[in-house]
C-alpha positions as CSV (number, residue, x, y, z in Angstrom):
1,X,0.0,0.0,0.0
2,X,1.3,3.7,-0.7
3,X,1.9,6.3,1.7
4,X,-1.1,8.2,-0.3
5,X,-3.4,5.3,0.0
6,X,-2.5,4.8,3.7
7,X,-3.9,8.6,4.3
8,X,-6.8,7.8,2.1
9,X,-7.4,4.6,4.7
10,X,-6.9,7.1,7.9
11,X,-8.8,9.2,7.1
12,X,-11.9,6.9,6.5
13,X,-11.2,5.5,10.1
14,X,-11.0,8.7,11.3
15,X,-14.9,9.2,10.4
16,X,-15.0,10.1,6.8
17,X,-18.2,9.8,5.0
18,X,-17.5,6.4,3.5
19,X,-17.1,5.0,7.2
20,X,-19.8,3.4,7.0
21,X,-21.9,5.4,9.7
22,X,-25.9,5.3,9.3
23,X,-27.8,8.3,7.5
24,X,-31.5,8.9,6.8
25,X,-32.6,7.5,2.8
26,X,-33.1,11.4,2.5
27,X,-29.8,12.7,3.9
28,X,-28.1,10.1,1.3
29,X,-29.8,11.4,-1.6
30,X,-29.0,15.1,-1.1
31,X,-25.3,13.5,-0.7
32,X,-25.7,12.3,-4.0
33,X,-27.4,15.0,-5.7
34,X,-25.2,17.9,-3.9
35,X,-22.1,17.9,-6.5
36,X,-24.9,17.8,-9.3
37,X,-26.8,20.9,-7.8
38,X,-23.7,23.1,-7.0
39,X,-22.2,22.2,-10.8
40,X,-26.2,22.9,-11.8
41,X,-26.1,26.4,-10.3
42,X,-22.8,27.1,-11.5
43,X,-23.9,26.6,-15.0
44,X,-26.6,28.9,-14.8
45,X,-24.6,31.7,-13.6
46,X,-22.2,30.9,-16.1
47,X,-24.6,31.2,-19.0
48,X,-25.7,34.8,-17.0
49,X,-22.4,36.2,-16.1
50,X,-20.8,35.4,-19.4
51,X,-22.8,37.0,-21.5
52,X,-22.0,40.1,-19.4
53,X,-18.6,40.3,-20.3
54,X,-18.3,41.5,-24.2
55,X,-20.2,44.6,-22.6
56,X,-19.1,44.8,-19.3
57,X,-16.3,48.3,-19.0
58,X,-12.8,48.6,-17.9
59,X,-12.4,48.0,-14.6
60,X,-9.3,47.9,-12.8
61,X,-9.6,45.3,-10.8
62,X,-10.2,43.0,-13.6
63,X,-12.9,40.5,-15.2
64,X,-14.2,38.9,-11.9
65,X,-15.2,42.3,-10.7
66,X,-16.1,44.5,-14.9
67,X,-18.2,41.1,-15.8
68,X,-21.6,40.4,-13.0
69,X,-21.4,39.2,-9.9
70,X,-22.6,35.8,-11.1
71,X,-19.5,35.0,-13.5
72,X,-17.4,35.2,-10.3
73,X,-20.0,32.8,-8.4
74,X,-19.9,30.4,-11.5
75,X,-15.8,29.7,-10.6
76,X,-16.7,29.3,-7.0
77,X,-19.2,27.1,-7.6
78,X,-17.0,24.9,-10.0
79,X,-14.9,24.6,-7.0
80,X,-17.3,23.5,-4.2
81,X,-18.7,21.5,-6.3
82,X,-15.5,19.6,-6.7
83,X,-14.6,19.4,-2.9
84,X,-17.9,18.2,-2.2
85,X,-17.6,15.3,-5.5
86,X,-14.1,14.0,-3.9
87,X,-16.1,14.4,-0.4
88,X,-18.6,11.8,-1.7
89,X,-16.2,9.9,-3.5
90,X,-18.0,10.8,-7.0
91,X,-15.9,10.9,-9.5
92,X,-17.9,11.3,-12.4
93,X,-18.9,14.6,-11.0
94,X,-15.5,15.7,-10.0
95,X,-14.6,15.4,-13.7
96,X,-18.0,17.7,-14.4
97,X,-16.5,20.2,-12.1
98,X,-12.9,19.5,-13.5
99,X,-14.6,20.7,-16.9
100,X,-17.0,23.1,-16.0
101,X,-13.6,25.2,-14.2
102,X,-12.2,25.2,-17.6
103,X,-15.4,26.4,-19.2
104,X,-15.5,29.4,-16.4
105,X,-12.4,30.2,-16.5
106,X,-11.2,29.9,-20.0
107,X,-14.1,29.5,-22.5
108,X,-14.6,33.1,-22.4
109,X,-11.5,34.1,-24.0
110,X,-13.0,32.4,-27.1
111,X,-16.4,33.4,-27.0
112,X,-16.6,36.5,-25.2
113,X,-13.7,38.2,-27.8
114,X,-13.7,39.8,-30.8
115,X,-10.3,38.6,-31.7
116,X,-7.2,36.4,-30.0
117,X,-6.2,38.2,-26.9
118,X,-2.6,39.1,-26.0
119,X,0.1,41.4,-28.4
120,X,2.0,38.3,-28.3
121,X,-0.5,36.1,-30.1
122,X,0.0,38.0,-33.3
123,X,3.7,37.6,-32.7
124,X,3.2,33.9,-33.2
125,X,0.6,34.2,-35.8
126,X,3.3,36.2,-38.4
127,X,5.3,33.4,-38.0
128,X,2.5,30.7,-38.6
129,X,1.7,33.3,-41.6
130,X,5.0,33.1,-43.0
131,X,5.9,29.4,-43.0
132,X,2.1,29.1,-44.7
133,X,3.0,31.7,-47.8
134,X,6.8,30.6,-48.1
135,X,7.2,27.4,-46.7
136,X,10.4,28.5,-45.3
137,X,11.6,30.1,-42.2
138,X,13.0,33.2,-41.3
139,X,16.4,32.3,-39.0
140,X,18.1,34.6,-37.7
141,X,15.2,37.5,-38.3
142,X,13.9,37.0,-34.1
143,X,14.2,34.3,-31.8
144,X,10.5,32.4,-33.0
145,X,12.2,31.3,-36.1
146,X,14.9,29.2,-33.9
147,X,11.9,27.5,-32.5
148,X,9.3,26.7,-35.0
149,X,7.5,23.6,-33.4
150,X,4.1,25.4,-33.2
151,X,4.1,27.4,-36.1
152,X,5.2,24.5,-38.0
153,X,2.5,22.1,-36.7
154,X,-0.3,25.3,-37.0
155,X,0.7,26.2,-40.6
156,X,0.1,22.2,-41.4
157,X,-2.7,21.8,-39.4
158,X,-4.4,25.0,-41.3
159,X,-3.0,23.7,-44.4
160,X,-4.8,20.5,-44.3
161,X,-8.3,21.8,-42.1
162,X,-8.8,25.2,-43.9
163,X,-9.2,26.3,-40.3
164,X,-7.6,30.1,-40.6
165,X,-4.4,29.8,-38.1
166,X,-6.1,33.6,-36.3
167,X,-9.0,31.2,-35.7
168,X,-7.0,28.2,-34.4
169,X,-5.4,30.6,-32.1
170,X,-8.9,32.4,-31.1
171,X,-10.3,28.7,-29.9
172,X,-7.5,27.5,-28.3
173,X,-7.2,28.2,-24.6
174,X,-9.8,26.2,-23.7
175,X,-9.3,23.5,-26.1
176,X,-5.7,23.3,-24.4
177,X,-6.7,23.2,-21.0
178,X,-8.6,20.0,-21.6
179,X,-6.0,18.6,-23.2
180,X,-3.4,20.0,-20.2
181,X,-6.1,18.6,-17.7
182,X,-6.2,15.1,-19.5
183,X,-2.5,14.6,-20.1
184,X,-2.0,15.7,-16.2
185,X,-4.3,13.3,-14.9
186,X,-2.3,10.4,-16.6
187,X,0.8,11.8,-15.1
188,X,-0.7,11.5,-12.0
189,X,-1.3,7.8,-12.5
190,X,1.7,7.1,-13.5
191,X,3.2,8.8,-10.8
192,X,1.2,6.3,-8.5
193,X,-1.2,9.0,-7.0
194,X,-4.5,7.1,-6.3
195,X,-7.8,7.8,-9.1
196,X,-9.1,10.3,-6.9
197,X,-5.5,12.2,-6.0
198,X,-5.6,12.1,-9.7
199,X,-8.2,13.8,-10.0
200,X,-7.2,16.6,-7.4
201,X,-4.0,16.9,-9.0
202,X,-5.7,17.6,-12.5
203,X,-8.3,20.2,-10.9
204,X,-5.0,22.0,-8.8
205,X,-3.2,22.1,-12.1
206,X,-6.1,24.0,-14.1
207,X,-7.9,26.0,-11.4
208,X,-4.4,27.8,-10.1
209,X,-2.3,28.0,-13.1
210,X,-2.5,32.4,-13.1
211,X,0.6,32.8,-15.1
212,X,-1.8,32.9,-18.4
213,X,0.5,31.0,-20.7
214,X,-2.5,29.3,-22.0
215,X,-2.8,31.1,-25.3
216,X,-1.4,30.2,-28.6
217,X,2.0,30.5,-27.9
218,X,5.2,27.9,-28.1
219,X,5.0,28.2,-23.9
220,X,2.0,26.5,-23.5
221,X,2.4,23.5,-26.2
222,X,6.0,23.1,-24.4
223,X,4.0,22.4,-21.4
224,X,1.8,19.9,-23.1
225,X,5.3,18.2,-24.1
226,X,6.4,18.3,-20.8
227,X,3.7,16.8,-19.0
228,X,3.6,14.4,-21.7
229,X,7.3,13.4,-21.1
230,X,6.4,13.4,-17.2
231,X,3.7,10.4,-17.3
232,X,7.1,8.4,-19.5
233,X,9.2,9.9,-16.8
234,X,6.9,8.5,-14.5
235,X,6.5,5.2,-15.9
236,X,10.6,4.8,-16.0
237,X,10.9,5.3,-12.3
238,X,11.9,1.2,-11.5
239,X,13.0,-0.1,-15.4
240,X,12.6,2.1,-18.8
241,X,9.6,2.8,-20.4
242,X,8.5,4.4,-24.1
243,X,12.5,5.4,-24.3
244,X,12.2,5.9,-27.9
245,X,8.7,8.3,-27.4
246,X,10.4,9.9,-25.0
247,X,13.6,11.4,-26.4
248,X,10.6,12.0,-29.6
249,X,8.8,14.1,-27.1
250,X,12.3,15.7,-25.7
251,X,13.4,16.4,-29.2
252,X,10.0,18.3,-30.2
253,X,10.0,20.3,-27.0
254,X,13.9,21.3,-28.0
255,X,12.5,22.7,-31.0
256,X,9.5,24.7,-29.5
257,X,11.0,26.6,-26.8
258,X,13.7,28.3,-25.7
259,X,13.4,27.4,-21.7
260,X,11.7,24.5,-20.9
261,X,13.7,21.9,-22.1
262,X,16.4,23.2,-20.0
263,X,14.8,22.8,-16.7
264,X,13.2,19.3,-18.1
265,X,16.9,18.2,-18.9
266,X,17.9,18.9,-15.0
267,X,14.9,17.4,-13.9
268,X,15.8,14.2,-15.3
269,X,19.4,14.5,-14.5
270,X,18.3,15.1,-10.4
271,X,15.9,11.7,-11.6
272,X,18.9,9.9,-12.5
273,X,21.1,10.7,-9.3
274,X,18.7,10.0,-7.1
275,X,18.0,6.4,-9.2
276,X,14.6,7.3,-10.3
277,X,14.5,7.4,-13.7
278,X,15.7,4.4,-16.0
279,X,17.8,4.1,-18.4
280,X,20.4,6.6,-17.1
281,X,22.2,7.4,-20.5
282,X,19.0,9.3,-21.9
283,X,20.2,12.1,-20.3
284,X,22.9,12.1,-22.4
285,X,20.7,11.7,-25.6
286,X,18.7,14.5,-24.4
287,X,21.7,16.4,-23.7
288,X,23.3,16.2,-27.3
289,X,19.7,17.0,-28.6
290,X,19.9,20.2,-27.0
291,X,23.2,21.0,-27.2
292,X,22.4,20.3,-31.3
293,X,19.0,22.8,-30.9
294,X,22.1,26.0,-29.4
295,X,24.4,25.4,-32.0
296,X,21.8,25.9,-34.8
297,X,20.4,29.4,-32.8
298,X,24.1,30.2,-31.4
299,X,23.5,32.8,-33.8
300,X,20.5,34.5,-32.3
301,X,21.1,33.1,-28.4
302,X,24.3,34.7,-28.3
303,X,23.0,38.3,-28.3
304,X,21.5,37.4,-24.8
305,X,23.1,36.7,-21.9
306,X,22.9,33.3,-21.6
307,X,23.8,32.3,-18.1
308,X,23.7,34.9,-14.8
309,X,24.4,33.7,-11.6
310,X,22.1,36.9,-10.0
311,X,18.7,35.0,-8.3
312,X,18.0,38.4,-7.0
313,X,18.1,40.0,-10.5
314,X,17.0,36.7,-12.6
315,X,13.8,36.8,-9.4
316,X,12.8,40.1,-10.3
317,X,9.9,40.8,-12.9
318,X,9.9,43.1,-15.6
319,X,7.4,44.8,-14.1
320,X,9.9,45.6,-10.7
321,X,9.9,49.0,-9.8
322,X,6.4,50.3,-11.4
323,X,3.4,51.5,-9.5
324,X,0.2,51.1,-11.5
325,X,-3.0,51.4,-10.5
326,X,-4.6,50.0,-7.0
327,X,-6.1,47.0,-8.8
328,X,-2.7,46.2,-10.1
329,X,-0.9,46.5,-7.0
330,X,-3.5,44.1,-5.5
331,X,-3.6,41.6,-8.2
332,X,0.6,41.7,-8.2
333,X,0.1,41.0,-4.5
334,X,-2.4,38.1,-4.7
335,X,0.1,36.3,-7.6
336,X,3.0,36.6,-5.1
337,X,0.7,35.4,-1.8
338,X,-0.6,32.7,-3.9
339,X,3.0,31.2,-5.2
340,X,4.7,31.9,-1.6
341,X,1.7,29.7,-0.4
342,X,2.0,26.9,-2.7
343,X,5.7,26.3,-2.1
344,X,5.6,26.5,1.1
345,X,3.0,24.3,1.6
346,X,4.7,21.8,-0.9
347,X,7.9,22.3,1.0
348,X,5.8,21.6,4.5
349,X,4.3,18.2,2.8
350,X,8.0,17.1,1.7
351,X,9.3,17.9,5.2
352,X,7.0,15.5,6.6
353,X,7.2,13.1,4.3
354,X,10.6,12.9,4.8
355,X,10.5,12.8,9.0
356,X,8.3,10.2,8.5
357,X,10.3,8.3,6.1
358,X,8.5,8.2,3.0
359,X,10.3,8.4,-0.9
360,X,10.3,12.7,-1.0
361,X,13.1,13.0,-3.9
362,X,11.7,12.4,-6.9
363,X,8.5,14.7,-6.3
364,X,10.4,16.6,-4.8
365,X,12.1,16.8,-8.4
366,X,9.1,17.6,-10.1
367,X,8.1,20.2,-7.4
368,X,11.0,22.4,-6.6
369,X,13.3,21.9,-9.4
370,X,12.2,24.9,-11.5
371,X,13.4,27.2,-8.8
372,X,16.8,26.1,-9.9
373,X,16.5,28.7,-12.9
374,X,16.6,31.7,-11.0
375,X,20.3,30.9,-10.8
376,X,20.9,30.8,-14.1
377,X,18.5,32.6,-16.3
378,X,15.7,35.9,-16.4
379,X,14.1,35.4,-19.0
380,X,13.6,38.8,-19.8
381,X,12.1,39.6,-16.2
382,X,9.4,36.2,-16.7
383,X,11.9,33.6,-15.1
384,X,10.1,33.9,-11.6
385,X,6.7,33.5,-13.9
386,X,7.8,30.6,-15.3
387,X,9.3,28.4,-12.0
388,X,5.8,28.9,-10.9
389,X,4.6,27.1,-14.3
390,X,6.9,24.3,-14.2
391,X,6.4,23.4,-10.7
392,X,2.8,23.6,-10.9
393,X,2.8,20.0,-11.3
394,X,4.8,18.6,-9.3
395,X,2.9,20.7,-7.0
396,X,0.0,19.6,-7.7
397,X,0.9,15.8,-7.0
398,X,2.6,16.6,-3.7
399,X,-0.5,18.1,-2.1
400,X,-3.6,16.2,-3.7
401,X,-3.3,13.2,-1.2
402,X,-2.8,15.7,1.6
403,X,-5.7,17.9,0.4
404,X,-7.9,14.6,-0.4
405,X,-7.3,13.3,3.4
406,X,-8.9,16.7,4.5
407,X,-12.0,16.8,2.1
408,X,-12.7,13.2,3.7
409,X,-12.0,13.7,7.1
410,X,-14.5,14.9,10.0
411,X,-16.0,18.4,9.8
412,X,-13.6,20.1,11.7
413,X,-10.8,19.2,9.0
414,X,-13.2,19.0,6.2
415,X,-13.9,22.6,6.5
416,X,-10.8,24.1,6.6
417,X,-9.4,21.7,3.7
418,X,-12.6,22.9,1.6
419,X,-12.1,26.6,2.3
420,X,-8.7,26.7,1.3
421,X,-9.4,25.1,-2.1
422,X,-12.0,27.9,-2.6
423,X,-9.8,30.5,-1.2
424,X,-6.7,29.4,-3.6
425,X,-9.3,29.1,-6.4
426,X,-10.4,32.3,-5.6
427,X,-6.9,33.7,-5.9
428,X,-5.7,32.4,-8.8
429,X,-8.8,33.2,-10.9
430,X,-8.6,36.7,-9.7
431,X,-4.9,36.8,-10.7
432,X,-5.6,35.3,-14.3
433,X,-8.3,37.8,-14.8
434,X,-6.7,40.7,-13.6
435,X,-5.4,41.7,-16.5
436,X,-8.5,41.4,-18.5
437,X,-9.0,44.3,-19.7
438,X,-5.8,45.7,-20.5
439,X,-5.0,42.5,-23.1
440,X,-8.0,43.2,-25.3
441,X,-7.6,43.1,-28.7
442,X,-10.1,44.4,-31.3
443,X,-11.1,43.4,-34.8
444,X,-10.2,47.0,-36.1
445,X,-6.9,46.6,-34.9
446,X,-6.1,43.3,-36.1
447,X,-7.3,45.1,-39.6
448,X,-5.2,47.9,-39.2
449,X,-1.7,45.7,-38.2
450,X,-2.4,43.8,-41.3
451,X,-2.7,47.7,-43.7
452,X,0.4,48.7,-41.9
453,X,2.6,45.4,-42.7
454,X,1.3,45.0,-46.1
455,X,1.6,48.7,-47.2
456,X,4.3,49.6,-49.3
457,X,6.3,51.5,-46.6
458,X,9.0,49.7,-45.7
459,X,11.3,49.2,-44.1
460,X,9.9,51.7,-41.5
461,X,9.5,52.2,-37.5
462,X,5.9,50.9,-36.0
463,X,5.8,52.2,-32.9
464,X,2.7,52.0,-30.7
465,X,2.8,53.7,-27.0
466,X,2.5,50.5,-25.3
467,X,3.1,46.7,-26.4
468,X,-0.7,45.9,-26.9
469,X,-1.1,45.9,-30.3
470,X,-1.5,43.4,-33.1
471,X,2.0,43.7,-33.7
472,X,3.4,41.0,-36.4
473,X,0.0,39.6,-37.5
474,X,1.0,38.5,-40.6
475,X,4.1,37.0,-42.3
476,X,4.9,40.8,-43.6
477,X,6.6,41.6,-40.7
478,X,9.5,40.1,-41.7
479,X,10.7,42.2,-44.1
480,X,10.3,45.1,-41.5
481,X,12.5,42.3,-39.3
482,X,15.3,41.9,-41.5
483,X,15.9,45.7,-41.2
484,X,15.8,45.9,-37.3
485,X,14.1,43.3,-35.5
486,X,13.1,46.7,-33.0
487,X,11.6,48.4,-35.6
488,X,8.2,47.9,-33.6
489,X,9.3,48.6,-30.0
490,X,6.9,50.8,-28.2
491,X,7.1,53.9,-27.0
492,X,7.8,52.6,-22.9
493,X,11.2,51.3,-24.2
494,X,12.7,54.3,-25.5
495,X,14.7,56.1,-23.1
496,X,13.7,58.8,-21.6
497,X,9.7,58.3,-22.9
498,X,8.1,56.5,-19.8
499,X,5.8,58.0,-17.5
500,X,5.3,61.3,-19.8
501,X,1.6,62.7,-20.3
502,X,2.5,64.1,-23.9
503,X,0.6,67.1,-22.6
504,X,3.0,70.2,-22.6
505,X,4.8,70.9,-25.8
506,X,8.2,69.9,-24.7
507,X,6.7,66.2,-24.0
508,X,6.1,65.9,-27.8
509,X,9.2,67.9,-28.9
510,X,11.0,65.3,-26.6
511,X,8.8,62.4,-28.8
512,X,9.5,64.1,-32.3
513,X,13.0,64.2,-31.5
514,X,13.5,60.4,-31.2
515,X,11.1,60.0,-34.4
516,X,13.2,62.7,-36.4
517,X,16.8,60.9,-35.4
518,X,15.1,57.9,-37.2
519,X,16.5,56.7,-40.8
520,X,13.4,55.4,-41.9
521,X,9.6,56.3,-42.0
522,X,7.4,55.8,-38.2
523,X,4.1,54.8,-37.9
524,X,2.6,55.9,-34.6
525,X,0.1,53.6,-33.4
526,X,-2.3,54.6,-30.9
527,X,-5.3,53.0,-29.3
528,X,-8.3,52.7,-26.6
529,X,-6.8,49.7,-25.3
530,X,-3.3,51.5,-25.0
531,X,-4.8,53.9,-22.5
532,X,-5.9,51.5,-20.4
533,X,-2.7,49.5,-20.3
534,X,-0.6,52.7,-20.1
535,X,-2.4,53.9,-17.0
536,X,-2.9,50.2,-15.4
537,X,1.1,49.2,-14.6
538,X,2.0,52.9,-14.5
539,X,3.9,53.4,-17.6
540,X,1.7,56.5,-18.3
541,X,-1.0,58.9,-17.3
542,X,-4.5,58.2,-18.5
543,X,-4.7,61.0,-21.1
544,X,-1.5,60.7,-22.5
545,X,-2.9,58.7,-25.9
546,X,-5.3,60.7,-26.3
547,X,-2.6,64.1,-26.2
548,X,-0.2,62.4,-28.1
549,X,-2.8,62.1,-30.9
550,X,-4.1,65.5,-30.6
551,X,-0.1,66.8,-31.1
552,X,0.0,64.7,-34.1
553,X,-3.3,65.7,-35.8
554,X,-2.7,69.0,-35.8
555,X,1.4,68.5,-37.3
556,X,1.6,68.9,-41.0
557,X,4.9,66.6,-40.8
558,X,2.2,63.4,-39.9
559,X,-0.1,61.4,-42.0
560,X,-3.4,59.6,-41.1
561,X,-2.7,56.5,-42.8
562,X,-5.7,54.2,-41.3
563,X,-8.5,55.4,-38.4
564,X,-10.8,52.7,-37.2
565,X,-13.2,52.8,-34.4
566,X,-10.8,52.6,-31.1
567,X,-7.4,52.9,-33.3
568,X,-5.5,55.4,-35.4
569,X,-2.5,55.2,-37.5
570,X,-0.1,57.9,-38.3
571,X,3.4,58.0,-41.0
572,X,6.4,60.2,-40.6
573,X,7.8,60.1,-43.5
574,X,10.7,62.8,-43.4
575,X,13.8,61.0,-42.4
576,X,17.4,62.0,-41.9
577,X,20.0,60.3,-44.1
């Protein structure tokens, strides 16, 4: 018997409701039909609060509170419904709620959008574009070109659907977070956690993943990898197992993403010391793989720093330092409770796993590994972002049997374990959603992205005030690229440009003289949604989009090139030589 089934066991004798204690016919049917009525409600406010949200306005504090009152209630209800399904030892209505959690929680980027969300999206979708129209890839123009396994798999998978890749990428949140939820559950199995730790493990693993790298981007489809190559890594623990499909899985992930392979390869090196993964010398086949994957892209990895020994510095977001608005501040606070929590309460588990002399290193692998890249890497300011991803997992399968003992225990346990499941819940969907708002993107600007990169200016500057536009939307942008792969940087990177309202005339002779010192034509893109994002993390006032534009109307020297309903487009086309 396992250490998690052994909890399972003590806790039933400890008066759980599978003990076998007496109950009224009716106090047994409302058991029964309790998960079904909680999951019944949180449908209907569901179908309510969601229609809400297309219309609901900015507010800074995100979707849970802009959208009604019942979309919130939906995700708690999705929760409590769960606690009480592993309560009553239902598991086809933990699965329901498993399910109806991703509906709430991600569903609505689909549905409730007029276009992908996320800048970054488009970033992906240029590249897709470009593979599609030239069947070819761009090295050496950015770093996606190095790593083409999504774009490569999207341009053949809209090749042979007719499924437009903007519409692949529109659907696919929630269409990924089944999958993520399926492919976690099996790792869980294979990682010996009981049906119904399983099952915790997999509603952990989709309810607090806040991080939002659950678009359509190479992050996300590394993660599917990953977890993929965790139930093999799993199933290898005592003799090998699916060798060959794993290094097939390790070489695909190599190809997809610039981080995660990394920490995977450590992972199963820890594995291997501590004589948990089998055979030993596929680390070394994984090892030459990537080593293979850095000497193709030495020429693009080598203008970042590839290795930094600063965990202070790699710990600190790109985002350090700013003061947005109170919403903001809260939401960055929750994130930061929530992560704190779940270490340390992984860390606690461990701990007494280990005094009591039960197997702690290889979840102890899976769990805290990923913190292991703070001393080596930033990632641009995300690194801390993504040790919080990687270890969501492990995480996950560390706690479940701790958190199922609880939800099956007597009241005074049973309470507590349940409202910490909807506190965390809680949490993490108000940390997902936080950003609502501010990551919009509109049909009109998709429309206009695609004007600007197929006009016949080029190479030129595109330079929005903040990084929330449709930037690379098509496969165009890489002859803007292979000029400057900057040339669409937004305004908040250029020295001395942060923080200004645009509002006195020395603001935009300030801004004019950055565009004049230019040798090549600037478009100035400005937006509704830049206003918001400008004034949420602090990077500028409110108003200064809308003075920026009313500077540039009334200049001869700019050009309205394209004005749609929430967006406007300017050129500069006088240029020093």
């Amino acid at each position: 018997m396992t250490a998690a089934q052994t909890m399972e066991r003590d806790a039933t004798a400890a008066g759980g409701p599978a003990s076998g204690a007496s109950s009224t016919p009716m106090r047994r049917t409302w058991r029964t039909a309790a998960p079904w009525v909680l999951l019944a409600l949180c449908a209907a406010c569901f179908v309510h609060g969601v229609r809400t949200i297309p219309t609901s306005a900015f507010s800074q504090f995100g979707l849970l509170v802009g959208a009604s009152p019942t979309y919130a209630t939906s995700i708690v209800l999705a929760a409590l419904g769960f606690g009480v399904a592993i309560r009553q030892r239902n598991s086809f209505a933990a699965v329901t709620a498993i399910i109806a959690m991703v509906i709430c929680q991600r569903l609505p980027r689909a549905i409730s959008t007029e276009a992908p969300m996320y800048a970054w999206t488009y970033k992906h979708l240029g590249v897709v574009d470009h593979v599609q129209q030239s069947g070819s890839l761009a090295h050496g123009v950015d770093v996606y070109n190095g790593w083409p396994g999504l774009f490569a798999l999207t341009a053949w998978l809209g090749e042979l659907t007719g499924i437009e890749p903007i519409d692949i990428a529109h659907g696919f949140t929630p269409v990924y977070c089944l999958a993520l939820a399926g492919l976690v559950y099996a790792a869980a199995r294979a990682w010996q956690l009981t049906r119904d730790q399983g099952l915790v493990a997999t509603f952990l693993v989709v309810s607090l993943n806040w991080v939002e790298q659950d678009y359509f981007a190479p992050q996300a489809f590394a993660i599917l990898l990953t977890v993929g190559i965790l139930v093999l890594f799993g199933l290898s623990r005592t003799r090998p197992t699916g060798t060959l499909a794993l290094l097939i899985l390790f070489a695909a992930l190599a190809i997809s993403h610039q981080l995660t392979p990394y920490w995977v390869l450590g992972a199963a090196c820890l594995l291997v010391l501590g004589r948990q993964l089998k055979p030993w010398w596929i680390v070394l086949l994984m090892g030459a793989t990537l080593a293979a994957v850095l000497v193709y892209n030495f020429d693009v990895v080598s203008q970042y720093t590839l290795f930094s020994g600063d965990v202070t510095g790699n710990a600190r977001t790109n985002g350090a330092g700013q003061t947005g608005m109170a919403g903001q501040v809260v939401a960055s606070w929750v994130m930061r409770l929530l992560t704190v929590s779940l270490w340390a309460a992984t860390a606690a588990v461990l701990l007494v796993r280990w005094r009591r002399r039960q197997p702690v290193w290889a979840l102890g692998v899976l769990a805290l590994s990923p913190i292991l890249i703070l001393g080596g890497q930033s990632y641009g300011g995300e690194a801390v972002f993504r040790v919080f991803l990687y270890s969501l997992v492990g995480c996950a399968f560390v706690l479940s049997p701790v958190l199922v003992s609880g939800l099956r225990s007597r009241r005074r346990t049973f309470v507590p374990a349940l409202a910490a499941l909807l506190v965390v819940t809680a949490m993490a969907a108000q940390a997902s959603s936080a950003n609502w708002y501010t990551n919009l993107i509109g049909e009109p600007q998709v429309a206009a992205s695609e004007e600007v990169l197929g006009g016949s200016v080029f190479p030129a500057y595109v330079t929005p005030l903040v990084p929330v536009w449709p930037e690379r939307s098509t496969g165009d942008y890489v002859r803007f690229a292979q000029y400057t792969d900057t040339y669409d940087h937004s305004l908040m990177f250029v020295p001395g440009m942060r923080g200004r309202s645009f509002a006195s005339g020395g603001d935009y002779q300030l801004f004019m003289s950055v565009v004049t010192g230019r040798d090549r034509p600037t478009y100035l893109v400005l937006s509704e949604p830049m206003r918001a994002y400008g004034a949420y993390f602090g990077l500028f006032p409110a108003d200064s989009a809308a003075n920026l534009r009313s500077h540039v109307s009334t200049d001869p020297r700019w050009e309205v090139v394209d004005e749609r309903p929430g967006v406007w487009v300017y050129l500069y086309e006088e240029v020093s030589r």
